[in-house]
C-alpha positions in Angstrom: 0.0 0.0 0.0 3.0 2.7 0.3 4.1 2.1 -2.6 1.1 2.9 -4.4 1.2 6.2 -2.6 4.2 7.3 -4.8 2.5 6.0 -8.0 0.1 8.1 -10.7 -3.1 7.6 -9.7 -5.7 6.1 -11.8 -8.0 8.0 -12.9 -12.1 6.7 -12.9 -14.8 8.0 -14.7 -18.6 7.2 -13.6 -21.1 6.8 -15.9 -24.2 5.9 -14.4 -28.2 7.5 -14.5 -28.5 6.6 -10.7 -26.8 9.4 -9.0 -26.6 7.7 -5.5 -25.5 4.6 -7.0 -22.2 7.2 -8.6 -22.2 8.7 -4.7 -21.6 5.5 -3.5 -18.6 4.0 -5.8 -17.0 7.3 -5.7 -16.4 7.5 -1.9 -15.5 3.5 -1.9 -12.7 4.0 -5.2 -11.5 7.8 -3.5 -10.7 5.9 -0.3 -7.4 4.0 -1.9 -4.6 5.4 -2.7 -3.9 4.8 -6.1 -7.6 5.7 -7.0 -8.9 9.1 -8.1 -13.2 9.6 -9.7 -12.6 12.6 -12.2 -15.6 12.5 -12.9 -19.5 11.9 -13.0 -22.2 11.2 -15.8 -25.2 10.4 -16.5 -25.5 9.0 -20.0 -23.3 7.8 -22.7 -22.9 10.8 -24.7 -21.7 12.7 -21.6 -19.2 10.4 -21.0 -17.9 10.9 -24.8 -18.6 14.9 -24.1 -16.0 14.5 -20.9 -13.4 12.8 -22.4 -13.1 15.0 -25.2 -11.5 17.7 -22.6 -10.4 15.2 -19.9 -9.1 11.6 -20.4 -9.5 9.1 -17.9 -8.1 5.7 -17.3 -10.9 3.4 -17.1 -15.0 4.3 -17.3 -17.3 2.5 -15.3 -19.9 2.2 -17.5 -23.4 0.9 -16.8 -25.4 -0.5 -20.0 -29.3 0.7 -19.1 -28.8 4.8 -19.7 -31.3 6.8 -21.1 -29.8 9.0 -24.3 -27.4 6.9 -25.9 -26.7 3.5 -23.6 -23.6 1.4 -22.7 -23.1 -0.8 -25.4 -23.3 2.8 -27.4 -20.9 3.9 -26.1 -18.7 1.8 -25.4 -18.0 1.2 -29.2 -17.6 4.4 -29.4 -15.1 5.3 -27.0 -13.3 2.3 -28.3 -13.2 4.3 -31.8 -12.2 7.7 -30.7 -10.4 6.7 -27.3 -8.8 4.0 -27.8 -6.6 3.6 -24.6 -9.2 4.2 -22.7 -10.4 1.1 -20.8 -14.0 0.3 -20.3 -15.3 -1.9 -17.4 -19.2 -2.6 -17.7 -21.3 -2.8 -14.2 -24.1 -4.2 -15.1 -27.4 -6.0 -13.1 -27.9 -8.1 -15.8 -25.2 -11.3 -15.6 -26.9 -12.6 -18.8 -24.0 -14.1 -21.3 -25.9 -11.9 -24.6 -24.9 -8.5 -23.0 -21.0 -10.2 -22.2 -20.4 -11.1 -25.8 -21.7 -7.8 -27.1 -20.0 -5.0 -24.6 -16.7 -7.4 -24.7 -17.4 -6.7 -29.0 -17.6 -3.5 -29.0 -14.7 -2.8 -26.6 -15.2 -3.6 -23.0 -12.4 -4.8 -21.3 -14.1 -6.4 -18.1 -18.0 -6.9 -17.4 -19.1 -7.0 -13.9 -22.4 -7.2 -11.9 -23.4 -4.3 -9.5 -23.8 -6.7 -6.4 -20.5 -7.3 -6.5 -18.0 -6.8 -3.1 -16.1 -3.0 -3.1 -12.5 -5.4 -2.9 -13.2 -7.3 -6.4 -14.4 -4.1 -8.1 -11.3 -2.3 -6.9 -9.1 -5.4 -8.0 -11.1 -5.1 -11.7 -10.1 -1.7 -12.1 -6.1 -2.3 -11.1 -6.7 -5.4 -13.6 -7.8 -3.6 -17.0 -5.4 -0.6 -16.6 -2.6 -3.7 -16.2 -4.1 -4.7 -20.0 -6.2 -7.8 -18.6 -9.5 -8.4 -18.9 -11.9 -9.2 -15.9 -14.9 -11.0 -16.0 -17.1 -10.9 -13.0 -17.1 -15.0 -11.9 -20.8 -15.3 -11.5 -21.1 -14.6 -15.1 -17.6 -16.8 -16.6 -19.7 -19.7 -16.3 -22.1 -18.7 -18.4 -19.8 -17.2 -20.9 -17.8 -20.5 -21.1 -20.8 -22.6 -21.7 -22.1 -20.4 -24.2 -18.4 -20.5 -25.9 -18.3 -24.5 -25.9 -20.5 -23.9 -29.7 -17.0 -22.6 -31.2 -16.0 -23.7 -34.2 -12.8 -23.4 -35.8 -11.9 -22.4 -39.5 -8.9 -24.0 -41.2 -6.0 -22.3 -43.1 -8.5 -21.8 -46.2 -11.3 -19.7 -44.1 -13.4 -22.9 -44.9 -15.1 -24.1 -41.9 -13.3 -27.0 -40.3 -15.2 -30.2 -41.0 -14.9 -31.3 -37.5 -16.6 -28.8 -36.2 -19.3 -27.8 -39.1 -22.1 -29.5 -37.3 -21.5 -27.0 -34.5 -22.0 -23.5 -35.9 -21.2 -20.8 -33.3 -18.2 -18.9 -32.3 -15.6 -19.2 -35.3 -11.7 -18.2 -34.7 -10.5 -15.3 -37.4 -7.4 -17.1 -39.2 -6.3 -14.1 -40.7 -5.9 -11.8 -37.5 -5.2 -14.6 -34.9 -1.5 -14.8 -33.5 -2.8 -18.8 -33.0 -1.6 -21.6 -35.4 -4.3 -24.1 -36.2 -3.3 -26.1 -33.7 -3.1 -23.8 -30.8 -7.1 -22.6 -31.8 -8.0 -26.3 -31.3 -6.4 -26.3 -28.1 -8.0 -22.8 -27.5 -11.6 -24.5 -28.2 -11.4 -27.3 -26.1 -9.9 -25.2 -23.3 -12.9 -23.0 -23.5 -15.0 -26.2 -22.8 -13.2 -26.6 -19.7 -11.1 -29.7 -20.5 -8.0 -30.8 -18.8 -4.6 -31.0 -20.6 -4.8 -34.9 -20.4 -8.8 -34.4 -22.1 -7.3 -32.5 -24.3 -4.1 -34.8 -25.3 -6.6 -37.4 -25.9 -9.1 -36.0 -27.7 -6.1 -34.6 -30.4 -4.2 -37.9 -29.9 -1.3 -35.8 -28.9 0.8 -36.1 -25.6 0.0 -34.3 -22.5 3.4 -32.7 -22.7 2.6 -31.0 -26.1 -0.8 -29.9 -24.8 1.1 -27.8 -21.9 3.4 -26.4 -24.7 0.7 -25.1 -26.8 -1.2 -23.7 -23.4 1.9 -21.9 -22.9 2.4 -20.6 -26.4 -1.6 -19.5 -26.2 -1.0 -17.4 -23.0 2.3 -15.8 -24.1 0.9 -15.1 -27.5 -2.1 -13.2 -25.7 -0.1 -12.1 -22.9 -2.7 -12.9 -20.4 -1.7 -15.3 -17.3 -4.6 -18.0 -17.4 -6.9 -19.9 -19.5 -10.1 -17.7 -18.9 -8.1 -14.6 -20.3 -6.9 -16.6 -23.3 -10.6 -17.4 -24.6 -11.9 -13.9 -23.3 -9.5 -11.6 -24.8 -9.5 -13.7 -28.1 -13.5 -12.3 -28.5 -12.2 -8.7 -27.2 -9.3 -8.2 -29.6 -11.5 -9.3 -32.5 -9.8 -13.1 -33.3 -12.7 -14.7 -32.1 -15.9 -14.3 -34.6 -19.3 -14.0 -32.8 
């Protein structure tokens, strides 16, 4: 904690229609040290309106606002601000509204109810350049990612997977060889290394090498990241 004392502070932008809910974050994010609210609004286009005469770190941004909402928004901040990160808080925890903030630029999606610590935590996380999904809705997001299907070299649709249309994997802007997009899938349905050797008929060994080369590729530290950031940075195909 002292040494965040002598650090820049990050700077938070609320962007919330419920002024008491804004009261309340702000005095829970100005009580640490390395935290600072710049700012309040109430819709999307006053958030865009702000940030075109001061810049913040991160948005909180909730999706239900009245002018132009969240989702709005946050595709366009993504446009014209690009290093600005954008962390949904949300009530709804259904998977639809994940996919389509993470889309159009989110970098983290979590649910109002959540405790001041992991909200706190979310915030250091995005400006660090992860991504943070609240875990009451990773679950859902996983399950609903188990549909992927995987194109091969060609852009046709691997035969494997054709019966199974869903998420595809961009070949042509994904760091990931073939291989490493397999593993990818079958990571994102929550297998094992072993379940994963044997389902490619490859050794366990070269399952942990391509989970390695996945992560460093994405430059994210676990297996949740891998598959979330793949939709954010736009190699995954909704």
């Amino acid at each position: 904690m002292e040494n965040r004392k002598t650090e820049k502070k990050i700077r938070v932008l609320l962007a919330d229609d419920h002024q008491l809910f804004r009261e309340g974050l702000k005095r829970i994010l100005n009580m640490e040290d390395d935290l600072e609210v710049i700012g309040e609004c109430g819709d999307g286009i006053q958030v865009l309106e702000f940030c075109n005469y001061d810049v913040p770190d991160v948005v909180l941004m909730d999706i239900n606002m009245p002018v132009e909402n969240g989702v709005i928004a946050t595709e366009r901040m993504r446009d014209i601000f690009p290093d600005v990160k954008v962390l949904i808080l949300s009530i709804h925890d259904d998977e639809s509204y994940v996919f389509e903030t993470l889309r159009k630029g989110a970098s983290g999606y979590l649910l109002k109810d959540m405790e001041a610590e992991s909200l706190i935590n979310a915030i250091r996380s995005v400006v660090g350049g992860y991504a943070y999904i609240h875990p009451k809705v990773t679950g859902k997001l996983i399950t609903q990612l188990r549909r992927m299907t995987i194109l091969d070299d060609s852009g046709t649709m691997d035969e494997h997977y054709a019966k199974d249309p869903g998420v595809r994997l961009n070949p042509t802007e994904s760091p990931l060889t073939r291989r490493e997009a397999e593993v990818l899938r079958l990571m994102a349905e929550g297998k094992s290394n072993k379940m994963i050797g044997e389902f490619l008929f490859i050794s366990e060994k070269t399952v942990k090498n391509h989970v390695s080369s996945i992560l460093q590729k994405m430059e994210v530290d676990d297996r949740t990241q891998a598959v979330i950031n793949s939709i954010k940075n736009g190699w995954v195909t909704l």
